[in-house]
C-alpha positions as CSV (number, residue, x, y, z in Angstrom):
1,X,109.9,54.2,18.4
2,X,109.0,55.0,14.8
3,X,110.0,51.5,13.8
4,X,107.5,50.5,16.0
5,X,104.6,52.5,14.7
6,X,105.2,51.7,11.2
7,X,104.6,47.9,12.3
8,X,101.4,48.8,13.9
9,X,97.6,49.3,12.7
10,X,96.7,53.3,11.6
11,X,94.0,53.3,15.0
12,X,97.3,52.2,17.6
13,X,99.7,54.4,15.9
14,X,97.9,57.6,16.4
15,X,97.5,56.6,20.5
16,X,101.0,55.6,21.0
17,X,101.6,59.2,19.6
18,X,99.4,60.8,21.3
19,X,100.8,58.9,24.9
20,X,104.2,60.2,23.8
21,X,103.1,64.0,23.1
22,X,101.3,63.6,26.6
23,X,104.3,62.8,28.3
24,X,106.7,65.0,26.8
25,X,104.3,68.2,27.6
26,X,103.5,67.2,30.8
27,X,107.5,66.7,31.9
28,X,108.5,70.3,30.4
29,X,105.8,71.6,31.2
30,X,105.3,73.6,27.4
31,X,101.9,73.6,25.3
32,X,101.1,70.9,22.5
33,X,99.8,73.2,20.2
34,X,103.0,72.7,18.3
35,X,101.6,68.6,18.0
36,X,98.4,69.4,16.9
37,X,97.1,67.3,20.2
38,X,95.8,70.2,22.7
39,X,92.2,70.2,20.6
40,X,92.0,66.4,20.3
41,X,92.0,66.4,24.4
42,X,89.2,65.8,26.3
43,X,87.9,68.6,29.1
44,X,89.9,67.6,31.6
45,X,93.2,66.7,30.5
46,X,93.2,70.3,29.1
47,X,92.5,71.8,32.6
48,X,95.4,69.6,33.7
49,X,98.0,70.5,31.3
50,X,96.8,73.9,31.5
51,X,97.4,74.1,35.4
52,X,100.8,72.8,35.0
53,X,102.1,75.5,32.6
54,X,100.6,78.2,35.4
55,X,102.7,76.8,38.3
56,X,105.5,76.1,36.3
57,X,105.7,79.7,35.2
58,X,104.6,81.1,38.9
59,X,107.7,79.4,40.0
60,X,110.3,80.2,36.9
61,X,109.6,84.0,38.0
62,X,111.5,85.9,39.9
63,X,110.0,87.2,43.2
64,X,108.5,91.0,42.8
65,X,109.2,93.9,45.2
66,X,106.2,95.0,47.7
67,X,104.8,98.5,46.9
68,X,104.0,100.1,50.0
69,X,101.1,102.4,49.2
70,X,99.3,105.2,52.0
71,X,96.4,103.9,52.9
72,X,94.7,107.7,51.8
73,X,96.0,107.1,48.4
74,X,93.6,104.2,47.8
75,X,90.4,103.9,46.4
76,X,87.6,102.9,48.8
77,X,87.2,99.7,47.8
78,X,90.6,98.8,48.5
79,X,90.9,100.6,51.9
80,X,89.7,97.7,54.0
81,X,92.4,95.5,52.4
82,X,95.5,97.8,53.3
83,X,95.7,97.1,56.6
84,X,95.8,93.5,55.9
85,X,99.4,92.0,55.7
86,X,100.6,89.6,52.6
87,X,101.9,86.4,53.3
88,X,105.6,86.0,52.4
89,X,107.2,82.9,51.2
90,X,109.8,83.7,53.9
91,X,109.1,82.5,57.4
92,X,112.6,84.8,58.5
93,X,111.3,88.0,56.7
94,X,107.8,88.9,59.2
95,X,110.6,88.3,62.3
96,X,112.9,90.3,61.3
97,X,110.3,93.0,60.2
98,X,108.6,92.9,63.7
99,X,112.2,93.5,65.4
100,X,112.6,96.5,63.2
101,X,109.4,97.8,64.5
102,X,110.0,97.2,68.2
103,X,113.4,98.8,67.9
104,X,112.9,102.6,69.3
105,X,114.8,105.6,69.8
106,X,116.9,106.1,73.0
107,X,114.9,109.5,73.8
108,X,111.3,107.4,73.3
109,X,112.8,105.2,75.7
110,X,113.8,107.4,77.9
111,X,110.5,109.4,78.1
112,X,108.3,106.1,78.4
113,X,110.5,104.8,81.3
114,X,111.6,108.0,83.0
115,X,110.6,107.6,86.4
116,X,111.5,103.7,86.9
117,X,114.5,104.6,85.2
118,X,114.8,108.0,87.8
119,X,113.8,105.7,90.4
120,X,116.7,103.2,90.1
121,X,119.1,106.2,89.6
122,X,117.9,107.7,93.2
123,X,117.7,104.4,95.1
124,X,121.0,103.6,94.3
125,X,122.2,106.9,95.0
126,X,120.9,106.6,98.5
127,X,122.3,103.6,99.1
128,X,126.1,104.2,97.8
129,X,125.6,108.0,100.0
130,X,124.6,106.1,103.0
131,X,127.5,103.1,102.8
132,X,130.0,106.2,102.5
133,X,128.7,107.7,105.4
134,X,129.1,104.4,107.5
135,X,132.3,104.1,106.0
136,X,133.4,107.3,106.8
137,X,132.3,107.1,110.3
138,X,134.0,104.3,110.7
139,X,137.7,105.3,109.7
140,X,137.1,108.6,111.7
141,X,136.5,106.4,114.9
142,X,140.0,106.2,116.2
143,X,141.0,109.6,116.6
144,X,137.3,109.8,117.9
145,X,137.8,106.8,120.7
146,X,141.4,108.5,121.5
147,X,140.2,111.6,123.1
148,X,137.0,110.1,124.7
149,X,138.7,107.2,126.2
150,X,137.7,103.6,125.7
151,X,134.2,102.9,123.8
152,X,131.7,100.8,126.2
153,X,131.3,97.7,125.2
154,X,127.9,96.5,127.5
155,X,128.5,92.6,126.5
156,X,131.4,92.3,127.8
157,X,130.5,93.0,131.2
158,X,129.2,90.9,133.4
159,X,127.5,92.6,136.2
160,X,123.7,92.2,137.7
161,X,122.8,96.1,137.4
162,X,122.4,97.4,134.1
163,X,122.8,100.7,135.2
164,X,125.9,100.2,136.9
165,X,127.4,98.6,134.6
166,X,126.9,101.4,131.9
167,X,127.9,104.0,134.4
168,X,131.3,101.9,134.4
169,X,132.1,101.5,130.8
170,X,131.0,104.7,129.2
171,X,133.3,107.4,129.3
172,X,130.9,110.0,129.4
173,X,127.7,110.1,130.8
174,X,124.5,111.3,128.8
175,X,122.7,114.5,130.4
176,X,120.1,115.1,127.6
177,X,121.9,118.0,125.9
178,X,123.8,117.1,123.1
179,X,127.4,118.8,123.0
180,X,126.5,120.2,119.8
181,X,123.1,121.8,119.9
182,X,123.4,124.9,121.0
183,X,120.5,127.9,120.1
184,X,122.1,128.7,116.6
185,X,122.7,125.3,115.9
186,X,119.6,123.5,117.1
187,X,117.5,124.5,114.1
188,X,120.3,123.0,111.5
189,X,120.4,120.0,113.8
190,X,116.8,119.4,113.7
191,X,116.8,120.0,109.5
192,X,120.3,117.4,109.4
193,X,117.6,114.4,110.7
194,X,115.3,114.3,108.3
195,X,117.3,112.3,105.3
196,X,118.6,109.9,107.6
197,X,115.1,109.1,109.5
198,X,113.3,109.4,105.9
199,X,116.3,106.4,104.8
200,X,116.2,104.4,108.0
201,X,112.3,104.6,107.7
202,X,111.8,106.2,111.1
203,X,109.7,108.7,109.7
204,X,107.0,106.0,109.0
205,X,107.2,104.3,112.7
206,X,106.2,108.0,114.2
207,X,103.5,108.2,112.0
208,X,102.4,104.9,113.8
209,X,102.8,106.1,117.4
210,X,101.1,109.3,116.9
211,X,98.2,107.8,115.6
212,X,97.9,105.3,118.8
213,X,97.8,108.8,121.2
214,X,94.3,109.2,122.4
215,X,93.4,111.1,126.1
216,X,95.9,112.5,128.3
217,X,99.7,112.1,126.6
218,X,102.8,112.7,127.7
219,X,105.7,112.7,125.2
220,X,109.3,112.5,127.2
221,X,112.3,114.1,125.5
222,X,110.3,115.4,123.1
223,X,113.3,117.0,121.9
224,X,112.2,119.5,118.6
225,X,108.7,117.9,118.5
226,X,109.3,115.6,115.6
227,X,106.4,114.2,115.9
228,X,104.0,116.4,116.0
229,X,103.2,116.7,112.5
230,X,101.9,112.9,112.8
231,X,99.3,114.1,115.8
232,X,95.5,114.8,115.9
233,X,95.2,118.0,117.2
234,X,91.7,118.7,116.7
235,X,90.5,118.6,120.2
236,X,92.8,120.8,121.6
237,X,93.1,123.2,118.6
238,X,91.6,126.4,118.6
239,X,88.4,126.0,116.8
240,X,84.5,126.6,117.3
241,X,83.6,124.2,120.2
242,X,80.5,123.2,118.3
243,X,83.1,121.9,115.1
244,X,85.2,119.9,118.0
245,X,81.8,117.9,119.0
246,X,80.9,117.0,115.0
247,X,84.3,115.5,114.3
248,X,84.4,113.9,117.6
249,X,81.2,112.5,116.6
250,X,82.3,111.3,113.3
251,X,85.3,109.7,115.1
252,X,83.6,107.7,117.1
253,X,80.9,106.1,114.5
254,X,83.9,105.7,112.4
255,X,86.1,104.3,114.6
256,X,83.0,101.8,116.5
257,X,84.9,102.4,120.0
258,X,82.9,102.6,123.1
259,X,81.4,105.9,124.5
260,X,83.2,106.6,127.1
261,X,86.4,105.4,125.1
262,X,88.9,108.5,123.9
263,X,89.5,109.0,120.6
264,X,91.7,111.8,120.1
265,X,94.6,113.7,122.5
266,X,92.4,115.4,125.0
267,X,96.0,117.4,126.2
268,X,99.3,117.3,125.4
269,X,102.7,117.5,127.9
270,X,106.0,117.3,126.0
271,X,109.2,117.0,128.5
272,X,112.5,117.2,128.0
273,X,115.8,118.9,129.8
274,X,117.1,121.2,126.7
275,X,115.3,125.3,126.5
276,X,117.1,125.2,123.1
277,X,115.4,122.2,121.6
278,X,111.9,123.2,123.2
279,X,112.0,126.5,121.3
280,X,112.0,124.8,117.9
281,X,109.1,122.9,119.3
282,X,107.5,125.7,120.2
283,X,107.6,127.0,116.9
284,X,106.9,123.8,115.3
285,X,103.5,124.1,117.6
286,X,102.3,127.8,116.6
287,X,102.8,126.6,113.1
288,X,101.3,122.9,113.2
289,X,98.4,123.1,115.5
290,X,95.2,125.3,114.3
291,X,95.0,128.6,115.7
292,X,98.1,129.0,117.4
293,X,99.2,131.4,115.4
294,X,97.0,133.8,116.8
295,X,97.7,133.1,120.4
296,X,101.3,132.4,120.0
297,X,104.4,134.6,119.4
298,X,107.2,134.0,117.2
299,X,109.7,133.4,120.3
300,X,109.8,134.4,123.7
301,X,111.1,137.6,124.9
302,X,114.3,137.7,127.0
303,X,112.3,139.2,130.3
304,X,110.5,135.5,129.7
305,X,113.5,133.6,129.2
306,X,115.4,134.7,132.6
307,X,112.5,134.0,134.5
308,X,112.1,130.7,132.9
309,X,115.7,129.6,133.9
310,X,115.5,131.0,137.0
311,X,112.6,128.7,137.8
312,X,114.4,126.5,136.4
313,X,117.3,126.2,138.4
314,X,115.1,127.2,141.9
315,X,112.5,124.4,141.1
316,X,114.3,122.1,138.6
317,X,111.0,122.6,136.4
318,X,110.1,125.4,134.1
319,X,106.5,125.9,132.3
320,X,107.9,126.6,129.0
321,X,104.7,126.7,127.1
322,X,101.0,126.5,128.4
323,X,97.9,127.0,126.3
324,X,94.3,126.3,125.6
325,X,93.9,126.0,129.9
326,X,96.8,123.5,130.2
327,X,95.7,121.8,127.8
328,X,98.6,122.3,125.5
329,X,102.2,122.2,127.3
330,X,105.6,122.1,127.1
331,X,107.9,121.8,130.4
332,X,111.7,122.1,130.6
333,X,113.0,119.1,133.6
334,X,114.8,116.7,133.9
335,X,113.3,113.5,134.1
336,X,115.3,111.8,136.4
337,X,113.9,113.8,139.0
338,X,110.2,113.1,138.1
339,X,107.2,113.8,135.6
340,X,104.3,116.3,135.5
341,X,101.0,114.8,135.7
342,X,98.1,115.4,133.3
343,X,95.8,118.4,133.6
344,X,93.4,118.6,136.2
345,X,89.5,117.8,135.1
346,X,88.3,121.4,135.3
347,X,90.0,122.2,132.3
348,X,88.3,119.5,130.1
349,X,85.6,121.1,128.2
350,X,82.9,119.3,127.1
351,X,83.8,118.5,123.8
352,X,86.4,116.5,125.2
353,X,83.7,113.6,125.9
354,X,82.1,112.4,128.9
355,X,83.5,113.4,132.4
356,X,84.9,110.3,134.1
357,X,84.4,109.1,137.3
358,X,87.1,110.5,139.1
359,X,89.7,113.2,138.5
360,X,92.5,111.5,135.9
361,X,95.6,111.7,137.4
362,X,97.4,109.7,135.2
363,X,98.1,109.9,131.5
364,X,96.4,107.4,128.6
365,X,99.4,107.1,126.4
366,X,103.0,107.7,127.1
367,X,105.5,108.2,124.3
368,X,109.3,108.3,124.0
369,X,111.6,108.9,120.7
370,X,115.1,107.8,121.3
371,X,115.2,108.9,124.7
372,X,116.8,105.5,127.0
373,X,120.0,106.3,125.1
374,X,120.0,110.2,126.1
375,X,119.8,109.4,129.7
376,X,122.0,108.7,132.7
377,X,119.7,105.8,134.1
378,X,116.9,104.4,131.6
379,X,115.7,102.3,134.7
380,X,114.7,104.9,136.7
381,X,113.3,106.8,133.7
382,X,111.1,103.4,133.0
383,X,110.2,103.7,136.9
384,X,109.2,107.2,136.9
385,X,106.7,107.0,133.1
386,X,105.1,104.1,135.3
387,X,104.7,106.2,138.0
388,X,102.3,108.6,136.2
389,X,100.8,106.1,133.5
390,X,97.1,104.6,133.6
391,X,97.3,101.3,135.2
392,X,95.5,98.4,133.2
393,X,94.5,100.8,130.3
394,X,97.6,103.1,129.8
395,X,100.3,102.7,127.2
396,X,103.6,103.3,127.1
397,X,105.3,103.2,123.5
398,X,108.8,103.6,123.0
399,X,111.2,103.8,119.5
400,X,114.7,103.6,120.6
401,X,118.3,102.4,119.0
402,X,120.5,99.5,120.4
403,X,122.4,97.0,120.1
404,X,121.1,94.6,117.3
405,X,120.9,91.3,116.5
406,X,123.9,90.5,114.7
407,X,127.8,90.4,116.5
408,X,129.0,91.9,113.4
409,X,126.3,95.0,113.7
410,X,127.3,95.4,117.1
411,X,131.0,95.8,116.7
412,X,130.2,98.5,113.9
413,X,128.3,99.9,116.7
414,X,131.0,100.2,119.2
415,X,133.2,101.6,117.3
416,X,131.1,104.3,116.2
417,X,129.5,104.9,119.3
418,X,132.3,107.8,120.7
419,X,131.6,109.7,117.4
420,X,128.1,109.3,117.7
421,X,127.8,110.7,121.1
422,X,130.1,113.6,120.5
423,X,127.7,114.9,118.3
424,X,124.2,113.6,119.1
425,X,124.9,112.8,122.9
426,X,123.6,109.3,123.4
427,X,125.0,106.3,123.5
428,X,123.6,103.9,120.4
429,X,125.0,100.6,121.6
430,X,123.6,99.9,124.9
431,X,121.4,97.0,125.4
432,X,117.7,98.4,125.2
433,X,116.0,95.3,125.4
434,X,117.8,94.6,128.1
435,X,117.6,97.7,130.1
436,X,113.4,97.3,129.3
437,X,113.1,93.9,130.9
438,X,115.3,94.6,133.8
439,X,113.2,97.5,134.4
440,X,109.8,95.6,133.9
441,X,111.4,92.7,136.8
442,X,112.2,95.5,139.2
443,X,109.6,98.3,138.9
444,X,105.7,97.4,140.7
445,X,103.1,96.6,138.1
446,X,105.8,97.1,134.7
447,X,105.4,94.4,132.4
448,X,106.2,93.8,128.7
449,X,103.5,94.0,126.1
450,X,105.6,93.7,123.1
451,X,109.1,94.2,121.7
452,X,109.5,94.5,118.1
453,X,112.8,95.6,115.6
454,X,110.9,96.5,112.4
455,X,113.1,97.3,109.5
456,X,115.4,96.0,107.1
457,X,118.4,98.5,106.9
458,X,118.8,98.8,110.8
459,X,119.5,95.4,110.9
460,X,117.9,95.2,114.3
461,X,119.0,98.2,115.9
462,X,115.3,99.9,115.9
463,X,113.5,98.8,118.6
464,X,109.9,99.5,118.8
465,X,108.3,98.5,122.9
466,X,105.0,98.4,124.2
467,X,104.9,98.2,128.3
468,X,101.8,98.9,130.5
469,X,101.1,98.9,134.2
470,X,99.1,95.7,135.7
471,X,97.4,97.1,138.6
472,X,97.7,100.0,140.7
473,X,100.8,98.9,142.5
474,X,102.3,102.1,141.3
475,X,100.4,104.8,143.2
476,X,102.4,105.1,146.0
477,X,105.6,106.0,143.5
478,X,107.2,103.4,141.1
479,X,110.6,105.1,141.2
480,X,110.6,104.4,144.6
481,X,112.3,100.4,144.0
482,X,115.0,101.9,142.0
483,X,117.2,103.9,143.7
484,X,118.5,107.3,142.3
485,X,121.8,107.2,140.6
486,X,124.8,108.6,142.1
């Protein structure tokens, strides 16, 4: 090269030189003040060279630790800046940094997720306590079936009657009082129902019946009175007469029903067979119904108990309870032998709605809890809540337990069934659906409205029925077609 420029005029020498010093300072990236060239070069050449010798340095040097400084500790200008994130050069670092903030402590956790967290615990708590109990049951069963005798298995029998054939295969037939319950006892029995309905979601299908009970009702086997925490008391409470009209009032616009169309229980007659379980539902009455308190005593005296079973067994009725002008009772009788009707129309006050036409002698709404299983014969039981029900307009709603869908199910069921009885004395695998539309072919005027199995964890076994009267074939006596069991 510097034989070259020796060979050359003075004007190409000094460019050739000035080409090389360009070159050299632009692939090291240094100044050319050492050349004596930077001055000689115009404007922007000297931006250019001295942009390179910025990012060469930028990216010689090594990378500098963020400060973190409290946004208090700034001046004001700089405050709106703080909050303001820097870009790094590496795209890992803002992940990891964002997992580090999202990590928290197990007790912050804990405290913002307590009660799904609680919730899980519970449900599964309730489930594992109820699989242990069916378990349980289950291996108990033998030395259960081996001092009642064979458990009744309905499907394998093969005969027309119903009836007869459950009076064949059960061991022991159901009277209505379970072996168990006894006065001491029937208060503890009444408190041992209320996890297992709450689990099985019976508590929710009452709430549903009671709120279809409007006019006269009868409630057979009403047992403790389980459901009458779920009723609408108000026109048959003891209140001011003129605060029974306003609400019926506000009732009726809210409902839109017709005027002459009941819209709350008008009276009240619970049946069943047991003095034992009717004195809890007595006291569930004084303490659930407004103003019985006043009119009502704790428990009834023993002069009034003697002379309740001796009507009892002279009559085979007893008035256990009667307030409010009959308007509020509770009889002890057996059902196979017939039902009380409603009140008479006299004792109707006004508040009640409009008079009818004639004297009612039949009731609007006729309820049963578990009752077809508790009984000797369910078909006469249907025949006689037909005898006494509205015809065309009266409803009778059953909840019962049966036989479900599933072979499996049932099996479970038989072989639980002599344990089952022994302590709630019914029988939880008979047909129900079966013993219902028997009973709507045989009985005048019976006929099926609906038959549902609502739940998930009965797998079946809940049946909830709806069955009305057609016409008024029934006046001369229902029970009459089925004759009384032997």
């Amino acid at each position: 090269m510097c034989a070259m420029r020796q060979k050359l005029p003075g004007s190409l020498s000094a460019v050739l030189g000035r080409s090389v010093a360009l070159s050299s300072g632009l692939r090291t990236g240094t100044g050319f003040d050492f050349l004596g060239y930077k001055s000689g070069f115009p404007p922007c050449c000297r931006r250019y060279i001295h942009q390179s010798q910025t990012n060469s340095k930028k990216a010689k040097s090594p990378a500098r630790s963020i400060v973190v400084t409290k946004t208090k500790d700034l001046p004001p200008a700089l405050k709106h800046r703080a909050g303001k994130p820097k870009s790094s050069s590496n795209p890992e670092e803002p992940a990891k940094n964002e997992k580090q903030d999202k990590r928290e402590p197990l007790p912050e956790l804990f405290r913002k997720y307590r009660y799904p967290f609680v919730g899980s615990i519970v449900a599964g708590s309730l489930f594992m306590a109820y699989a242990s109990y069916l378990i349980t049951a289950f291996v108990q069963t033998s030395s259960s079936a081996a001092c009642c005798g064979a458990h009744p298995n309905p499907d394998a029998a093969a005969q027309d009657d119903y009836d007869e054939t459950l009076r064949q295969t059960e061991p022991a037939q159901p009277t209505g009082l379970p072996p168990t319950i006894s006065r001491a006892t029937a208060s503890e029995f009444d408190t041992g129902l209320d996890w297992p309905e709450w689990l099985m979601g019976v508590t929710k299908i009452r709430q549903s019946l009671a709120a279809e009970c409007r006019g006269d009702v009868l409630e057979v086997a009403v047992g403790t009175g389980r459901n009458f925490k779920y009723y609408d008391w108000d026109d048959i409470a003891d209140v001011e007469p003129n605060l029974r009209v306003v609400r019926r009032l506000e009732k009726r616009r809210d409902m839109k029903l017709a005027r002459d169309q009941e819209v709350e229980m008008t009276s009240y007659t619970g049946v069943d067979v047991s003095a034992d379980v009717l004195e809890i539902a007595r006291t569930r009455i004084r303490t659930l119904v407004p103003g019985m308190k006043t009119l009502l005593r704790k428990g009834r005296t023993k002069e009034e108990e003697e002379a309740g079973n001796a009507q009892f067994r002279e009559a085979g009725f007893e008035e256990f309870l009667n307030l409010q002008g009959d308007k509020l009772r509770l009889v002890r009788a057996d059902v196979h032998n017939g039902l009380p009707l409603p009140p008479s129309l006299s004792v109707n006050s006004e508040a009640s709605g409009p008079p009818p036409t004639e004297e009612p002698t039949r009731y609007d709404v006729i309820v049963q809890t578990f009752g077809l299983c508790s009984v000797s014969s369910p078909k006469r039981l249907l025949a006689n809540m037909a005898d006494v029900l509205k015809p065309q307009t009266g409803r009778m709603l059953l909840l019962e337990h049966g036989r479900g869908n599933w072979g499996f199910v049932n099996n479970v069921l038989d072989k639980l069934a002599p344990t089952h009885f022994q302590r709630f004395g019914c029988w939880w695998n008979r047909d129900i659906e079966r013993i219902v539309r028997d009973a709507a072919s045989e009985v005048p005027g019976l006929e099926v409205v609906s038959i549902k199995r609502p739940g998930v964890l009965q797998a079946g076994t809940t049946l909830l029925i709806e069955l009305r009267v057609r016409s008024d074939e029934t006046k001369d006596g229902a029970a009459a077609a089925v004759s009384k069991p032997t």
